[in-house]
Backbone as ProteinMPNN parsed JSONL, in Angstrom:
{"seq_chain_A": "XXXXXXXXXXXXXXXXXXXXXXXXXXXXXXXXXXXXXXXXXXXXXXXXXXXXXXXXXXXXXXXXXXXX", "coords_chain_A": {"N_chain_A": [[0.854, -1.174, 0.0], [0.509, 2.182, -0.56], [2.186, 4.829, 1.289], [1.058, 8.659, 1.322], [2.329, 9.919, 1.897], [4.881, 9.122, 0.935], [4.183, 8.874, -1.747], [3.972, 11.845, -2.188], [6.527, 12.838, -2.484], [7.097, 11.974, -4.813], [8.046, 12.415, -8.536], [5.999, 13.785, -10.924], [5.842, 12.088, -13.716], [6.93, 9.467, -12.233], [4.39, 8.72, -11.081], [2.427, 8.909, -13.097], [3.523, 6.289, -13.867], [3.404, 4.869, -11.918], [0.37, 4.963, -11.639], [0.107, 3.117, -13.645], [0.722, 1.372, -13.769], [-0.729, 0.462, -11.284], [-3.467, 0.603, -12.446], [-3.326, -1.952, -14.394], [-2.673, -4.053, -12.692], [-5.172, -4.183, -11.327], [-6.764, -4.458, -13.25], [-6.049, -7.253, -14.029], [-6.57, -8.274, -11.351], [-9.822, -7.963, -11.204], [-10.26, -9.779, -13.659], [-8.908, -11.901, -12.01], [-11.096, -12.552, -9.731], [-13.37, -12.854, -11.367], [-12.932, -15.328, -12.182], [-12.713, -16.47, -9.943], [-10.546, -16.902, -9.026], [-8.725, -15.165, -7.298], [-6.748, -15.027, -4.868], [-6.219, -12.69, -2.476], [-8.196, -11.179, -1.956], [-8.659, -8.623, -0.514], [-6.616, -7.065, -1.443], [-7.695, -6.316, -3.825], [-9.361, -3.954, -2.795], [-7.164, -2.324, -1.739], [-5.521, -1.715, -3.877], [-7.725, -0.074, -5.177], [-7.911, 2.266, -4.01], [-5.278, 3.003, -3.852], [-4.975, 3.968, -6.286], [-6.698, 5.563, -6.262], [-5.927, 7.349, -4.097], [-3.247, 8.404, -6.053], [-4.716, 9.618, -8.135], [-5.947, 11.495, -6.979], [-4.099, 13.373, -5.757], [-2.498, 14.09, -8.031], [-4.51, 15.817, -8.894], [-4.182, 17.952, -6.862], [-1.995, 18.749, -7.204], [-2.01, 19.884, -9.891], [-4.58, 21.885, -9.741], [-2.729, 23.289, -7.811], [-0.972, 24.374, -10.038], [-2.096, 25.666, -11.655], [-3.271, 27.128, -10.292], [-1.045, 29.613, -9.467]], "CA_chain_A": [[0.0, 0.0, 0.0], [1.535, 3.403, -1.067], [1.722, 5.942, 1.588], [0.704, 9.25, 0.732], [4.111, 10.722, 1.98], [5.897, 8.636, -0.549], [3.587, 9.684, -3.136], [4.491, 13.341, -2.59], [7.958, 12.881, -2.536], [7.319, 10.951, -6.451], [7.604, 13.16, -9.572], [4.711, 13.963, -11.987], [5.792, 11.293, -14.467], [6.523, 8.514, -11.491], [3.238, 8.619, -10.372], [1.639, 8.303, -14.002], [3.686, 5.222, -13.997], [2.475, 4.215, -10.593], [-1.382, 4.551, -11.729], [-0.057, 2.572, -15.006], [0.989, -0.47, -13.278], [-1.898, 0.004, -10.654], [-4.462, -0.108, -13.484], [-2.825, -3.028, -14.706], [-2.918, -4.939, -11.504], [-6.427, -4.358, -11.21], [-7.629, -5.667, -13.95], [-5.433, -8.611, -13.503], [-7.878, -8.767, -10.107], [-11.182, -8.004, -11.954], [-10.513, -11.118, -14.15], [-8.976, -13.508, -11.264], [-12.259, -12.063, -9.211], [-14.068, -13.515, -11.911], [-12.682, -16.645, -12.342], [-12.652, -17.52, -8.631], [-9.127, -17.252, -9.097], [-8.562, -14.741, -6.312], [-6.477, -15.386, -3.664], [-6.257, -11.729, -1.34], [-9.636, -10.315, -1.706], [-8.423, -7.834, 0.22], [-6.05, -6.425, -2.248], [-8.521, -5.345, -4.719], [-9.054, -2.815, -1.911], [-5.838, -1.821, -1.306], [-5.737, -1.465, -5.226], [-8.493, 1.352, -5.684], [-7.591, 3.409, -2.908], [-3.844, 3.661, -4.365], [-5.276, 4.827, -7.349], [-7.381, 7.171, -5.775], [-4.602, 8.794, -4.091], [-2.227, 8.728, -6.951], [-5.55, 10.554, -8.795], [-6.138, 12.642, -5.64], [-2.369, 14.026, -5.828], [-2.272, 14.414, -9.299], [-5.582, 16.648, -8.821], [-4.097, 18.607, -6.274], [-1.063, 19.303, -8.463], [-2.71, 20.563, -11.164], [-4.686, 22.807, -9.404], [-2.016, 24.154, -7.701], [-0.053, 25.002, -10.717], [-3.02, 26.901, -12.23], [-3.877, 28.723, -9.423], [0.198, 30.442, -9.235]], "C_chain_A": [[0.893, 1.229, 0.0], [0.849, 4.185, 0.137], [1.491, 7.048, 1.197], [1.984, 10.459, 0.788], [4.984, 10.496, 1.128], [5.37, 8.859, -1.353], [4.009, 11.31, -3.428], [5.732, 13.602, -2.879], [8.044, 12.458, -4.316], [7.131, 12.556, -7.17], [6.559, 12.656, -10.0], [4.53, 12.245, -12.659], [6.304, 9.99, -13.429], [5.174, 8.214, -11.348], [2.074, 8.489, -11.813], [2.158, 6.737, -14.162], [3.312, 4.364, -12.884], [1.025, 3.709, -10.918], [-1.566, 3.354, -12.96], [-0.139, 0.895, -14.838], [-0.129, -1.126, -12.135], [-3.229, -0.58, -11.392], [-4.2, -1.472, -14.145], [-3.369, -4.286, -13.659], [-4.454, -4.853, -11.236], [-7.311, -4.639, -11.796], [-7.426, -7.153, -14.418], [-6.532, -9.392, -12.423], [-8.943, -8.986, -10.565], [-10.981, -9.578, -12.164], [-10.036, -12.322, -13.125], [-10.176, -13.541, -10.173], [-13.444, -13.035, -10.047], [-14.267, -14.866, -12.64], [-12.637, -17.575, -10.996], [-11.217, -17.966, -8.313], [-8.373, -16.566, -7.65], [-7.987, -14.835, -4.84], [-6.812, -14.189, -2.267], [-7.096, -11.083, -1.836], [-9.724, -9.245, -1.293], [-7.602, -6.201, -0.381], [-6.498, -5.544, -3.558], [-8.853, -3.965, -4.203], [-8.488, -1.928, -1.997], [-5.432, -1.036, -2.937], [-6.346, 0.211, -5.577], [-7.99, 1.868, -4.808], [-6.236, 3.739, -3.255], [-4.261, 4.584, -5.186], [-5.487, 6.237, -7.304], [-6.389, 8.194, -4.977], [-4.027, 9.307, -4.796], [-3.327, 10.103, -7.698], [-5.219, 12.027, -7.698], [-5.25, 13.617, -5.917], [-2.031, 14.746, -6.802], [-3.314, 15.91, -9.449], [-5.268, 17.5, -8.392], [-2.723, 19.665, -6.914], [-1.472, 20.381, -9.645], [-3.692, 21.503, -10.989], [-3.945, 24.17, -8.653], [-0.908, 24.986, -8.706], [-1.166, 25.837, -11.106], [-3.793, 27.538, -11.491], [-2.473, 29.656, -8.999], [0.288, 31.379, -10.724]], "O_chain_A": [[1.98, 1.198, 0.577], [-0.366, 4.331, 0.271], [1.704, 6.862, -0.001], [2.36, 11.389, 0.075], [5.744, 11.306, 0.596], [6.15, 9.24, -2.225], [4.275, 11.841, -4.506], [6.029, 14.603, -3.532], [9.074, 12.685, -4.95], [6.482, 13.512, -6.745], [6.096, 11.543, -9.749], [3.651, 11.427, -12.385], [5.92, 9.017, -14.079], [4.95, 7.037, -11.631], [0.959, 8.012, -11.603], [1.327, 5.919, -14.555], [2.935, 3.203, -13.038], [0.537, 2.607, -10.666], [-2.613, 2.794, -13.287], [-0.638, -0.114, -15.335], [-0.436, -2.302, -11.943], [-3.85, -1.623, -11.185], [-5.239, -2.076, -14.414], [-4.218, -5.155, -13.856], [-4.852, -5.929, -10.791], [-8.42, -4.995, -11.397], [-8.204, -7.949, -14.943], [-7.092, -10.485, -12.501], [-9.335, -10.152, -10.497], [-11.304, -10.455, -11.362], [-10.511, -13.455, -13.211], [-10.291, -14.646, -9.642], [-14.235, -13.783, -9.472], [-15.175, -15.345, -13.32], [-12.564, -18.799, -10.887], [-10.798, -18.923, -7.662], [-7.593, -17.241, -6.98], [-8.678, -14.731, -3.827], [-7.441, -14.537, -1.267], [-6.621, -10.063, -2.335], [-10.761, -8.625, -1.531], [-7.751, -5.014, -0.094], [-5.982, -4.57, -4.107], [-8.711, -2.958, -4.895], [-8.916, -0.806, -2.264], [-5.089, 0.144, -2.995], [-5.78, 1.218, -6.001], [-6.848, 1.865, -5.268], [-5.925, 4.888, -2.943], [-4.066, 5.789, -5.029], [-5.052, 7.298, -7.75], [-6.163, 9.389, -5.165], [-3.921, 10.531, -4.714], [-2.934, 11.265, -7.807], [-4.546, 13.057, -7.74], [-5.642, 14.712, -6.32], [-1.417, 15.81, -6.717], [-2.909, 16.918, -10.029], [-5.692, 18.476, -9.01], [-2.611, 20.888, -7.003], [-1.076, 21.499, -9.976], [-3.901, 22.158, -12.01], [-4.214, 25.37, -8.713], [-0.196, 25.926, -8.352], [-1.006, 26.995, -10.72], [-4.725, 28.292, -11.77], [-2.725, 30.51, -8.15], [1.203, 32.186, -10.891]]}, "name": "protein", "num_of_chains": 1, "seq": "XXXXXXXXXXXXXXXXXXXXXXXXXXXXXXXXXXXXXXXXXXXXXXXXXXXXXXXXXXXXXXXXXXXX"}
């Protein structure tokens, strides 16, 4: 699970590669989800909520450059 401290510390273009490999991994889950393949159930979780920070971050970025 990515803290959100080490996310700030990541450049711009880290952190698109972060969400690149998260999206990845999660639809890796989707389909072992839907095969019953699934071992940590738990991790699909852990999954969106990276995302959503990495988004979050990215959001907060980008408003702060166009509000200077």
């Amino acid at each position: 699970m990515a803290r959100i401290d080490d996310l700030k510390g990541s450049s711009d273009d880290q952190l698109v590669e972060q969400l690149v490999q998260l999206k990845r991994e999660q639809f890796n889950l989707r389909f072992q989800s839907a095969t019953n393949q699934l071992e940590k159930p738990s991790r699909v979780r852990e999954v969106r909520r990276d995302i959503a920070r990495i988004k979050t971050l990215q959001t907060q970025r980008t408003g702060a450059g166009s509000a200077k």
